[in-house]
mmCIF file as gemmi writes it, N, C-alpha and C atoms, coordinates in Angstrom:
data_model
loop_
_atom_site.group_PDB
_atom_site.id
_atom_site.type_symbol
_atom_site.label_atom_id
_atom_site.label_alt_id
_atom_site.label_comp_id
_atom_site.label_asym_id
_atom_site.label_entity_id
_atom_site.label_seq_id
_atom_site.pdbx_PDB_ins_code
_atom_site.Cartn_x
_atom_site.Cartn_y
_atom_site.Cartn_z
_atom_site.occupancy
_atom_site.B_iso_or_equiv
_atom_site.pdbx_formal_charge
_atom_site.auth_seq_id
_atom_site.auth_asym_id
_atom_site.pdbx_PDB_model_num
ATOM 1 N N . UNK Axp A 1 ? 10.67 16.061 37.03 1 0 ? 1 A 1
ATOM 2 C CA . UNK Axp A 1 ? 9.725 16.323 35.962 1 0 ? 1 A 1
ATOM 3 C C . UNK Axp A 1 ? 9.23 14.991 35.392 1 0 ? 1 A 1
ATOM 4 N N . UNK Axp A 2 ? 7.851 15.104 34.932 1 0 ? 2 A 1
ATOM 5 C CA . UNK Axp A 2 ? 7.185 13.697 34.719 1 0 ? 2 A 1
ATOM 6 C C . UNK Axp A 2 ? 7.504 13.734 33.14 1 0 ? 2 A 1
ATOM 7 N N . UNK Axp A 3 ? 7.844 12.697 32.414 1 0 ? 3 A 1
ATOM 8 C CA . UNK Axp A 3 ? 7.85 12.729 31.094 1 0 ? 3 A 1
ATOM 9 C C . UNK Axp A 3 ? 6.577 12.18 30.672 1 0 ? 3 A 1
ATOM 10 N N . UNK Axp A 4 ? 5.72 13.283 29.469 1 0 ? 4 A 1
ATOM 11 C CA . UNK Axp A 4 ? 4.473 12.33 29.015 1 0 ? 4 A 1
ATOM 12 C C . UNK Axp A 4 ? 4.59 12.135 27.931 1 0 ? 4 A 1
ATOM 13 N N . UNK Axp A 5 ? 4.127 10.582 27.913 1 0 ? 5 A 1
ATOM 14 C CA . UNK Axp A 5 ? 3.667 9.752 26.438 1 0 ? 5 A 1
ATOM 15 C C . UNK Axp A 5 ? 3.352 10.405 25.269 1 0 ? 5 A 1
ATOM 16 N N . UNK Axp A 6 ? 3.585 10.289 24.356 1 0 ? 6 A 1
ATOM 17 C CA . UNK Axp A 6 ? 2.733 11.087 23.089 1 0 ? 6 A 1
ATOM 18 C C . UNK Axp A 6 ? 2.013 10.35 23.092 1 0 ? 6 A 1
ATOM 19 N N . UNK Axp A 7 ? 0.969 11.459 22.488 1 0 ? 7 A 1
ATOM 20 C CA . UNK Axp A 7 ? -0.257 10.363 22.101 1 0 ? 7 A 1
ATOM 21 C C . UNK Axp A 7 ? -0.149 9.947 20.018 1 0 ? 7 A 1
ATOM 22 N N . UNK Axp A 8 ? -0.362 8.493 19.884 1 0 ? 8 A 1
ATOM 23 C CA . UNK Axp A 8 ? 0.05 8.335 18.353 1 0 ? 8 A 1
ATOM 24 C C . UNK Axp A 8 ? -1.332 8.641 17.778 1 0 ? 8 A 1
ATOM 25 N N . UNK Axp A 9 ? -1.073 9.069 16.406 1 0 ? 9 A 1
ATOM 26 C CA . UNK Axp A 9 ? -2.295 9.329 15.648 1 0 ? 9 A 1
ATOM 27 C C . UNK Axp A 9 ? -1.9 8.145 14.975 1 0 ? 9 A 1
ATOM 28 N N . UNK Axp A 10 ? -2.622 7.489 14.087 1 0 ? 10 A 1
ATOM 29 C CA . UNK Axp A 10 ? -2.408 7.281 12.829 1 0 ? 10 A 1
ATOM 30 C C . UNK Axp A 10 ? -3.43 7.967 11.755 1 0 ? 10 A 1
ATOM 31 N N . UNK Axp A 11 ? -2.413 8.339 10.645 1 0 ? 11 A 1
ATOM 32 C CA . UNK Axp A 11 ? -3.33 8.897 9.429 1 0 ? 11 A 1
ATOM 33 C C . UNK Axp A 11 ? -3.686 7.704 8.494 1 0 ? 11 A 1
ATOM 34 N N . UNK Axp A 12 ? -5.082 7.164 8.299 1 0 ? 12 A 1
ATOM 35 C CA . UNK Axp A 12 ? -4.94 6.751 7.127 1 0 ? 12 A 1
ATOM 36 C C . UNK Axp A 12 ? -5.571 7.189 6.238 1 0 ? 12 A 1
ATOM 37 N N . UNK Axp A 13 ? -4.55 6.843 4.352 1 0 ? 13 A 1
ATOM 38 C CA . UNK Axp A 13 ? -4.871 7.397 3.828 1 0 ? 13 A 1
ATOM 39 C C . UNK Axp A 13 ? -5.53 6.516 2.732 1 0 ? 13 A 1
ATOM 40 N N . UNK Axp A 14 ? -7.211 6.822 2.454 1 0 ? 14 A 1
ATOM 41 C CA . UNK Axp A 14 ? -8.118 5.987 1.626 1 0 ? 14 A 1
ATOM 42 C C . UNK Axp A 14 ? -8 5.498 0.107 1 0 ? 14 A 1
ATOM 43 N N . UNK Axp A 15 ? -6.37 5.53 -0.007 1 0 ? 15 A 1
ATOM 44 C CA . UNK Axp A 15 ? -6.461 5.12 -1.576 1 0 ? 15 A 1
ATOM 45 C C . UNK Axp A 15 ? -5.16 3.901 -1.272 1 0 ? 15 A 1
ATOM 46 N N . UNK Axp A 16 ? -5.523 3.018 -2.295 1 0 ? 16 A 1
ATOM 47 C CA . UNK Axp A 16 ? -4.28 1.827 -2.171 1 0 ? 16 A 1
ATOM 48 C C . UNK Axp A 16 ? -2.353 2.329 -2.706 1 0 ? 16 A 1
ATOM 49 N N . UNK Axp A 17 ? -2.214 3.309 -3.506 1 0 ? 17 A 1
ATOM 50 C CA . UNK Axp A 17 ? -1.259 4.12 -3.507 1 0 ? 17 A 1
ATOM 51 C C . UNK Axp A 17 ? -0.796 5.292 -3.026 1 0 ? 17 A 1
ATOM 52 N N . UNK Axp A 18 ? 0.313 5.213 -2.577 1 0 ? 18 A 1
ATOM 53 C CA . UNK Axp A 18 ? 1.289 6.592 -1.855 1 0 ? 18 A 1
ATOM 54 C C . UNK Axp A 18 ? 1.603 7.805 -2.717 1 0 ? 18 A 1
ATOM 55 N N . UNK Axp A 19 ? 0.479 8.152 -3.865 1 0 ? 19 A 1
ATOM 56 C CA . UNK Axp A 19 ? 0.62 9.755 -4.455 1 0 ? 19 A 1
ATOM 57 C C . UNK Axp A 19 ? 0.531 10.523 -3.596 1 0 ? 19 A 1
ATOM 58 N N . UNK Axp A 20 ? -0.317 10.241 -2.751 1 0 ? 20 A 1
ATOM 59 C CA . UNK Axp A 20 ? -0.709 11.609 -1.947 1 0 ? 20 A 1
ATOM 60 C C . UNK Axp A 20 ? 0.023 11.716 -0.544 1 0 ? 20 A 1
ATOM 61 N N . UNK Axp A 21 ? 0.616 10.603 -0.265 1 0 ? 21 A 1
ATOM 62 C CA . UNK Axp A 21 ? 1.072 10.625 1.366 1 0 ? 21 A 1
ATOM 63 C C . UNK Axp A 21 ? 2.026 11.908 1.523 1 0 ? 21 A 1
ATOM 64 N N . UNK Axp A 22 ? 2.967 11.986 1.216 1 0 ? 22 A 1
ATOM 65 C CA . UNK Axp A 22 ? 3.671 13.092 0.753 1 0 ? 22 A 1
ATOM 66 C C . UNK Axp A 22 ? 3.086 14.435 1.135 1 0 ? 22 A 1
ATOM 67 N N . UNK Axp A 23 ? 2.212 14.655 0.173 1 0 ? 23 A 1
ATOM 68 C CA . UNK Axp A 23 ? 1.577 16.313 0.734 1 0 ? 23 A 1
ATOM 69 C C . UNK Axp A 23 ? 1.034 15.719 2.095 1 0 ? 23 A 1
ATOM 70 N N . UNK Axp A 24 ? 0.237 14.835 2.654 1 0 ? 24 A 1
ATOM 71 C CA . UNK Axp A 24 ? -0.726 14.553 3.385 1 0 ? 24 A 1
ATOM 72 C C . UNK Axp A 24 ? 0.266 14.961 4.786 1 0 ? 24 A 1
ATOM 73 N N . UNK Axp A 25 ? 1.713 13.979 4.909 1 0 ? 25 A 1
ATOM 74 C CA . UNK Axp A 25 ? 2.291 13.894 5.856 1 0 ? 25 A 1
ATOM 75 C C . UNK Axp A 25 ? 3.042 15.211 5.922 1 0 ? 25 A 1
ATOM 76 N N . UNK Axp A 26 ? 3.208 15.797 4.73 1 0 ? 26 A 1
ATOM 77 C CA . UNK Axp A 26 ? 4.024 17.71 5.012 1 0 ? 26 A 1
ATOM 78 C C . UNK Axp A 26 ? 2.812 18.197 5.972 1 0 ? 26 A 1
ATOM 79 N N . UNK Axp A 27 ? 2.076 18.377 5.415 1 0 ? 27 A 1
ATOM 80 C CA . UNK Axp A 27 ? 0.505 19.232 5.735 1 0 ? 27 A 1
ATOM 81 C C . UNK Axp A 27 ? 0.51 19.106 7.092 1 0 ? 27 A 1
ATOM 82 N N . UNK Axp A 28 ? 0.124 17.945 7.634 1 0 ? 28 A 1
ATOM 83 C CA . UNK Axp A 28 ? -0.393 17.451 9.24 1 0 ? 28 A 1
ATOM 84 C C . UNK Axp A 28 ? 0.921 17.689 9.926 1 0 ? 28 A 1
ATOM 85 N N . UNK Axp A 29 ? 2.336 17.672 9.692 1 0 ? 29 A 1
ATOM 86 C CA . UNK Axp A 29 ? 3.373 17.773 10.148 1 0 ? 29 A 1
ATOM 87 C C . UNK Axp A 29 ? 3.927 19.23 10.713 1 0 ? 29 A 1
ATOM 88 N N . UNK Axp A 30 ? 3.205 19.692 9.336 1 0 ? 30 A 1
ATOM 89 C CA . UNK Axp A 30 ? 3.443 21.544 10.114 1 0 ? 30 A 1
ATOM 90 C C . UNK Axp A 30 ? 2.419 22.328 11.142 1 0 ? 30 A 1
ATOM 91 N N . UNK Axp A 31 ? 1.504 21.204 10.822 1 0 ? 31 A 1
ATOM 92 C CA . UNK Axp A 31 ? 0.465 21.741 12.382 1 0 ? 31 A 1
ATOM 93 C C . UNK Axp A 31 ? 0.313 20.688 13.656 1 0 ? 31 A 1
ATOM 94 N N . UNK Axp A 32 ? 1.091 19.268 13.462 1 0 ? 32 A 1
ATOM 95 C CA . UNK Axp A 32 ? 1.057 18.967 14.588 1 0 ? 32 A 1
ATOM 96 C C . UNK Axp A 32 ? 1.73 19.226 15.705 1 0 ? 32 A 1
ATOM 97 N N . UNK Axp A 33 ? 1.39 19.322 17.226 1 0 ? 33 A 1
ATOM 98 C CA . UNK Axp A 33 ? 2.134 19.431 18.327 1 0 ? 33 A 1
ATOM 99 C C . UNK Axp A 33 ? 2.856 18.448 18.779 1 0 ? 33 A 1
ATOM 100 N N . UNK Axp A 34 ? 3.778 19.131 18.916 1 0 ? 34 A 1
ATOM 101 C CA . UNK Axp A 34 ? 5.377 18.186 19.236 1 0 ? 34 A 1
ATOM 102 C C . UNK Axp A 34 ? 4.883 16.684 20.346 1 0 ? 34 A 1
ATOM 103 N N . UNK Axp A 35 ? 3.708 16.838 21.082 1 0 ? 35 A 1
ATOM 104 C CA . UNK Axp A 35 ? 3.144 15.965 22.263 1 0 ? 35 A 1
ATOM 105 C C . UNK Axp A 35 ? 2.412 15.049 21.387 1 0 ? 35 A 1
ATOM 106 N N . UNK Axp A 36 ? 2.85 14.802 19.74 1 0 ? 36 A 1
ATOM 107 C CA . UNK Axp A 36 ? 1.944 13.609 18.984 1 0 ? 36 A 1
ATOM 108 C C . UNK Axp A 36 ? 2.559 13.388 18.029 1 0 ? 36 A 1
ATOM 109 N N . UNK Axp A 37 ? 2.799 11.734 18.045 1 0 ? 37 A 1
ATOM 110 C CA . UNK Axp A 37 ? 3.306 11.367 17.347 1 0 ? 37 A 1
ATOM 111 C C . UNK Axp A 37 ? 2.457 10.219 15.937 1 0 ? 37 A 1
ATOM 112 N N . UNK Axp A 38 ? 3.015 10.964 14.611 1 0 ? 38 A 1
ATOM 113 C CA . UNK Axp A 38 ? 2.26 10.863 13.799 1 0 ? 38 A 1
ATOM 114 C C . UNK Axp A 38 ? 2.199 10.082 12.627 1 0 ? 38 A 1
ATOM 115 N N . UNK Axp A 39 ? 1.828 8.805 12.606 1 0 ? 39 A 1
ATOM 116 C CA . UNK Axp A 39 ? 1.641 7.35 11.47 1 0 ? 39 A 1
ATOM 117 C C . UNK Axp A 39 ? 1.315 7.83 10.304 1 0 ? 39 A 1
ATOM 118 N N . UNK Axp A 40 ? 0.877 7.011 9.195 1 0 ? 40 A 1
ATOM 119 C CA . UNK Axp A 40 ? 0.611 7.134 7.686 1 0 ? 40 A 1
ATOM 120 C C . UNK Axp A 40 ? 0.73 5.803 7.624 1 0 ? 40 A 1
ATOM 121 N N . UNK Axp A 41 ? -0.903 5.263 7.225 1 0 ? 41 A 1
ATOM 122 C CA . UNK Axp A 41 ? -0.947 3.981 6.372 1 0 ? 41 A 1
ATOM 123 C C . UNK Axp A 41 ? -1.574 4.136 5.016 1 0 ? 41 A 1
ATOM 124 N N . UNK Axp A 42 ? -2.077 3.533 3.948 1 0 ? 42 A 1
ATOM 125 C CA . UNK Axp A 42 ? -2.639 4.168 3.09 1 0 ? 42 A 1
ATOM 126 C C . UNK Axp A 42 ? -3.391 2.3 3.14 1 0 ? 42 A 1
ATOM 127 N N . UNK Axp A 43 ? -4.611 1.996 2.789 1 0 ? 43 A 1
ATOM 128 C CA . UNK Axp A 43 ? -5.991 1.247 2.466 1 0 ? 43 A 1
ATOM 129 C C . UNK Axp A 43 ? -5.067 0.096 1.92 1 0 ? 43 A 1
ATOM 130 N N . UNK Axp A 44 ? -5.728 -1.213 2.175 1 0 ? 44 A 1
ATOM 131 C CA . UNK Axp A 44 ? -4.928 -2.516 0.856 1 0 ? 44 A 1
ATOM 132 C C . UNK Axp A 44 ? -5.629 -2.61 -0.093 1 0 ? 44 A 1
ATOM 133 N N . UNK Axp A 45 ? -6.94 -2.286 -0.087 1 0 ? 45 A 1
ATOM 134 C CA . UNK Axp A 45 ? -7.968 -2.97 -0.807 1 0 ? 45 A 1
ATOM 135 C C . UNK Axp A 45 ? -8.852 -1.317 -1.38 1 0 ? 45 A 1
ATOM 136 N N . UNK Axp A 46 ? -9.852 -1.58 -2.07 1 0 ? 46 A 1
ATOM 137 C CA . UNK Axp A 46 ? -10.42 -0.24 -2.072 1 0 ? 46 A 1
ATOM 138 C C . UNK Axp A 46 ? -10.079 0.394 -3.71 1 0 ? 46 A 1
ATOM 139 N N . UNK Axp A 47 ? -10.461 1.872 -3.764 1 0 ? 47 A 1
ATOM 140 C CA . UNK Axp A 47 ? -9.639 2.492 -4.965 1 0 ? 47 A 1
ATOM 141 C C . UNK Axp A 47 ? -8.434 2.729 -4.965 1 0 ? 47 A 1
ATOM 142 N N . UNK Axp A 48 ? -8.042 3.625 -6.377 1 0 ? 48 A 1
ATOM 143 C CA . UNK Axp A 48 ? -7.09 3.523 -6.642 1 0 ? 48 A 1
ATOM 144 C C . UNK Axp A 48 ? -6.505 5.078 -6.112 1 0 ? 48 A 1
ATOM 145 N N . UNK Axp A 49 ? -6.364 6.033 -7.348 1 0 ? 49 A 1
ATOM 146 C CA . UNK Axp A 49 ? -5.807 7.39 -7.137 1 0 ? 49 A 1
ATOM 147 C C . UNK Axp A 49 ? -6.859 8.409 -6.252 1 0 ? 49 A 1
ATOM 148 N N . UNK Axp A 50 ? -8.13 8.567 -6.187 1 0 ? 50 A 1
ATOM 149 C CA . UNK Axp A 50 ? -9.046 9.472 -5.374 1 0 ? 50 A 1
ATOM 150 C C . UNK Axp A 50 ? -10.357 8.43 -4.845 1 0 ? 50 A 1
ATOM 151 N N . UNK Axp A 51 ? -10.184 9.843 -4.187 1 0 ? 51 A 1
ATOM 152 C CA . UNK Axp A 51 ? -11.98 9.377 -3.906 1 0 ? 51 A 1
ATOM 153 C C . UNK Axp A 51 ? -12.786 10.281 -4.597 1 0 ? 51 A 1
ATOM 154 N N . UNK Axp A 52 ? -13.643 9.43 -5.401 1 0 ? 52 A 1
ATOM 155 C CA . UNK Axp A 52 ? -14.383 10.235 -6.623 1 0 ? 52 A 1
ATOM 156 C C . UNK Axp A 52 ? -16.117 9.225 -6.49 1 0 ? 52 A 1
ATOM 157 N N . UNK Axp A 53 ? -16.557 10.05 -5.141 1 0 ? 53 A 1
ATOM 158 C CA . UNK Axp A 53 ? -17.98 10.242 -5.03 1 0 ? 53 A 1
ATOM 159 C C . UNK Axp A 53 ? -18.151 8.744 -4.393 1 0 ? 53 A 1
ATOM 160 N N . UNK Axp A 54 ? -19.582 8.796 -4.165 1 0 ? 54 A 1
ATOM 161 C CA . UNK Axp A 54 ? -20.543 7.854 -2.483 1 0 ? 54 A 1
ATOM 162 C C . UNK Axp A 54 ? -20.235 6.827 -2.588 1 0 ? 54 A 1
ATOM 163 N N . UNK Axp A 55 ? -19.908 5.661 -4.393 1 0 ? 55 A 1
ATOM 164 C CA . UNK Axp A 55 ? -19.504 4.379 -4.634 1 0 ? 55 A 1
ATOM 165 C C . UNK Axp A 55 ? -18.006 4.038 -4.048 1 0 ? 55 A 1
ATOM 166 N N . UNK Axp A 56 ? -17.385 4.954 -4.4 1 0 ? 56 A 1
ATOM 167 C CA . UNK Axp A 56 ? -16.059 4.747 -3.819 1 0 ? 56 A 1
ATOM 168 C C . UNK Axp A 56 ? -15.551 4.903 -2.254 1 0 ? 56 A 1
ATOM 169 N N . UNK Axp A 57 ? -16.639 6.274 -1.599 1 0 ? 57 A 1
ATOM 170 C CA . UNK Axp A 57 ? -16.494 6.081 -0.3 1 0 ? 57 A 1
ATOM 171 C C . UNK Axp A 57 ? -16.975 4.304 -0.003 1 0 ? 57 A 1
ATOM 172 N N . UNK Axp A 58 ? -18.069 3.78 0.004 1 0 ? 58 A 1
ATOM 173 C CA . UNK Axp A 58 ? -18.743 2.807 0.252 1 0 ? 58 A 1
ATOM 174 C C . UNK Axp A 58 ? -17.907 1.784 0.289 1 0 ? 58 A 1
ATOM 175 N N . UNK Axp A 59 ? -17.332 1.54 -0.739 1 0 ? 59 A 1
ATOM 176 C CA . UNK Axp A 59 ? -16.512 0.24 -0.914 1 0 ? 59 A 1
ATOM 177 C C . UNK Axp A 59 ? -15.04 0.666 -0.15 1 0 ? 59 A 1
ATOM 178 N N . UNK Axp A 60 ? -14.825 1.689 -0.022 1 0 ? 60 A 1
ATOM 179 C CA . UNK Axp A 60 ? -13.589 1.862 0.707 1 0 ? 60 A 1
ATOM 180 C C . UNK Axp A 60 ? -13.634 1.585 2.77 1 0 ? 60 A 1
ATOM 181 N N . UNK Axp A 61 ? -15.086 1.995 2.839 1 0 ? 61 A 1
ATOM 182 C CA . UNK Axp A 61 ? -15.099 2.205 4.675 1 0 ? 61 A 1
ATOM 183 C C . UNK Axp A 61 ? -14.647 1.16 5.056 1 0 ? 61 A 1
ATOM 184 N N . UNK Axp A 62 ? -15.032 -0.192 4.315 1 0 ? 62 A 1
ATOM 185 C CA . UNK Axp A 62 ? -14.296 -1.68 5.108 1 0 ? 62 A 1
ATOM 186 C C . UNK Axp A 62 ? -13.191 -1.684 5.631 1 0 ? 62 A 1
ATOM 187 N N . UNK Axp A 63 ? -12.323 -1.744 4.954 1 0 ? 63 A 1
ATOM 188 C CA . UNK Axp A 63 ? -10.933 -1.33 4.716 1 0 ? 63 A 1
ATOM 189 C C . UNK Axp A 63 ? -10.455 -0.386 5.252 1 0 ? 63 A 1
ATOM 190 N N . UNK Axp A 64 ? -10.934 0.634 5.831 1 0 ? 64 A 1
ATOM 191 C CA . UNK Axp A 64 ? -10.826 1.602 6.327 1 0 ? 64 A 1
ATOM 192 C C . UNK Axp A 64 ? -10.85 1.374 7.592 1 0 ? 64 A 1
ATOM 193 N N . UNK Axp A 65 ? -12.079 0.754 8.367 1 0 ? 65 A 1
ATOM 194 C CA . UNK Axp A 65 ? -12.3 0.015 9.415 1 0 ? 65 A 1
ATOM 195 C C . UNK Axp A 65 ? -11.275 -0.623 9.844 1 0 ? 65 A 1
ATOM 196 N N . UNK Axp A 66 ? -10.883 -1.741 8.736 1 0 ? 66 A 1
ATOM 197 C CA . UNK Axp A 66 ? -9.29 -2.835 9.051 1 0 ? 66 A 1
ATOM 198 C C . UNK Axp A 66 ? -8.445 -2.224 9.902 1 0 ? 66 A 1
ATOM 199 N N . UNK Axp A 67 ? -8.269 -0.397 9.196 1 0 ? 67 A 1
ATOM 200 C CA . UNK Axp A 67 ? -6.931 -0.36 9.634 1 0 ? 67 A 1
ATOM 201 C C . UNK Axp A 67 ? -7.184 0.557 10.84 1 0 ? 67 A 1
ATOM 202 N N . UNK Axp A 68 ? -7.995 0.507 10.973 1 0 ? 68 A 1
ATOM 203 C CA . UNK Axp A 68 ? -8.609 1.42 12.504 1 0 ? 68 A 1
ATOM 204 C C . UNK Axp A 68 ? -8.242 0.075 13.591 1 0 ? 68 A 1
ATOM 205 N N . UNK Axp A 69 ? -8.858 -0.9 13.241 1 0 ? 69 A 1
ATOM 206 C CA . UNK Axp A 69 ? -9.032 -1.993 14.162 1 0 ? 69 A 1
ATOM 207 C C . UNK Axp A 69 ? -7.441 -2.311 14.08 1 0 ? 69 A 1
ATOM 208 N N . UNK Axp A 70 ? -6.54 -2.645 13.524 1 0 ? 70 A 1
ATOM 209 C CA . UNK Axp A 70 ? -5.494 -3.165 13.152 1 0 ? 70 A 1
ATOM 210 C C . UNK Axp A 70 ? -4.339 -1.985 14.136 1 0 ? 70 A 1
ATOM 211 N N . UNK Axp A 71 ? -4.709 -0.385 14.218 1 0 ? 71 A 1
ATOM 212 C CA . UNK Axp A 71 ? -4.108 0.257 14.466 1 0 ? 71 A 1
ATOM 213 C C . UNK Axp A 71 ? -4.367 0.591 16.217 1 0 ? 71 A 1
ATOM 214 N N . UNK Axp A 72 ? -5.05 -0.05 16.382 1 0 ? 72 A 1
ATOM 215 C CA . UNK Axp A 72 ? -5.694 -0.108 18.238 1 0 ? 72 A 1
ATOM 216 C C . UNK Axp A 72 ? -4.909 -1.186 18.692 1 0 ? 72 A 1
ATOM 217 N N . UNK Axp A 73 ? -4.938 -2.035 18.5 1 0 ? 73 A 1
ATOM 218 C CA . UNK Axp A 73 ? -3.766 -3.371 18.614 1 0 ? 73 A 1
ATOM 219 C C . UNK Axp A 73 ? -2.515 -2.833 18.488 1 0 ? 73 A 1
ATOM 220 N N . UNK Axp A 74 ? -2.042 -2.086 17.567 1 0 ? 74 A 1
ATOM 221 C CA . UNK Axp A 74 ? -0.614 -1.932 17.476 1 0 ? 74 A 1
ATOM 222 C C . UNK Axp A 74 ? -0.572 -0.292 18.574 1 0 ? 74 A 1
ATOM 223 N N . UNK Axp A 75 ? -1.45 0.06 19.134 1 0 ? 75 A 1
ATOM 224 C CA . UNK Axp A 75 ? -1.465 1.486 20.131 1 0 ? 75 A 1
ATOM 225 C C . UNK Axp A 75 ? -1.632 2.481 20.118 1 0 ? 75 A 1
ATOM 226 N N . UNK Axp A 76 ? -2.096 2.426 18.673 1 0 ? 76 A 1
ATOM 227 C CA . UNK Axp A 76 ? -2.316 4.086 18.279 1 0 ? 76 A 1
ATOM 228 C C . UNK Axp A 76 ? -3.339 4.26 19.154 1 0 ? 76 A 1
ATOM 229 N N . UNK Axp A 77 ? -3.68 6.058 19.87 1 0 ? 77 A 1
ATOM 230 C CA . UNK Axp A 77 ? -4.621 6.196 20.342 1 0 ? 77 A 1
ATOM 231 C C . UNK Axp A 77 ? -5.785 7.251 19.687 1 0 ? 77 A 1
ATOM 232 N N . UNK Axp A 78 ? -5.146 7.218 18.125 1 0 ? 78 A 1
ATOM 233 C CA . UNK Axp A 78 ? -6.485 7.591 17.356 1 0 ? 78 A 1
ATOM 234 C C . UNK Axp A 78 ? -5.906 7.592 15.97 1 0 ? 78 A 1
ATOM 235 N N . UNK Axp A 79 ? -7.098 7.325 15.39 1 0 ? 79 A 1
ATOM 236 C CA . UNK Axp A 79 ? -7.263 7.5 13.568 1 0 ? 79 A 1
ATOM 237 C C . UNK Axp A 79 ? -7.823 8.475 13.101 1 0 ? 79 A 1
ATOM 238 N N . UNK Axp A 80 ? -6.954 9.13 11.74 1 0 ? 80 A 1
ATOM 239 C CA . UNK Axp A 80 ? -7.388 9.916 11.217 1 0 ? 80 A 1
ATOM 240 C C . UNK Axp A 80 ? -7.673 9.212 9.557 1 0 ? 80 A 1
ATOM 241 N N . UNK Axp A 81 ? -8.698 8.84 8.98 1 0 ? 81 A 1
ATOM 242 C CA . UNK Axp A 81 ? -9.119 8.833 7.474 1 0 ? 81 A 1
ATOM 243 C C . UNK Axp A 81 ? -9.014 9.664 6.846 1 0 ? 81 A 1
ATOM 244 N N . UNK Axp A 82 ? -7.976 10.65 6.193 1 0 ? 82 A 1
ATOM 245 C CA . UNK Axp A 82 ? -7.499 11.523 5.891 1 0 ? 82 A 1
ATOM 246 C C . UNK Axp A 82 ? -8.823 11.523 4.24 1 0 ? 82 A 1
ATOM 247 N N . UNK Axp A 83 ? -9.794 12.722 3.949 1 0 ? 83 A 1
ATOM 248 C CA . UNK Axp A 83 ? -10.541 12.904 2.978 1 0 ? 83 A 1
ATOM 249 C C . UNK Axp A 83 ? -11.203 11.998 2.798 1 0 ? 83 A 1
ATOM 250 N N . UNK Axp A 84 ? -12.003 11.137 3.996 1 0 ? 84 A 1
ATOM 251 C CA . UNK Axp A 84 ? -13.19 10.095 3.551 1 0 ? 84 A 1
ATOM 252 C C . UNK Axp A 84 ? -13.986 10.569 4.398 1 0 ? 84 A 1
């Protein structure tokens, strides 16, 4: 039998604090398939507690980008921006 790779997600999540990782990582955890294995970063830069409308998306996508780019290097084979 061939053993296959998971494939890694990473979630990131668009605010510079871990309030929300918690529900974020229960949530995606009870519907992901056992064949994926599943990250959580949360933004360095950016807002704070939400995303509250187009100014805050805007200034957040950079950063958002970072950790897309940052997370291809380390192997993930996809990103999720969890509510941006």
């Amino acid at each position: 039998m061939v053993e296959r790779k998971k494939k890694r997600i990473l979630n990131i999540v668009p605010v510079v604090n871990n309030k929300w990782n918690a529900v974020i990582r229960e949530t995606l955890e009870t519907y992901a398939s056992p064949e994926f294995e599943l990250g959580f970063r949360n933004v360095k830069y950016g807002g704070t507690d939400s995303i509250e409308g187009e100014r805050y998306i805007a200034v957040t996508v950079p950063y958002i980008v970072d950790e897309i780019i940052q997370a291809e290097k380390e192997g993930y084979d996809a990103c999720d921006p969890s509510n941006a």
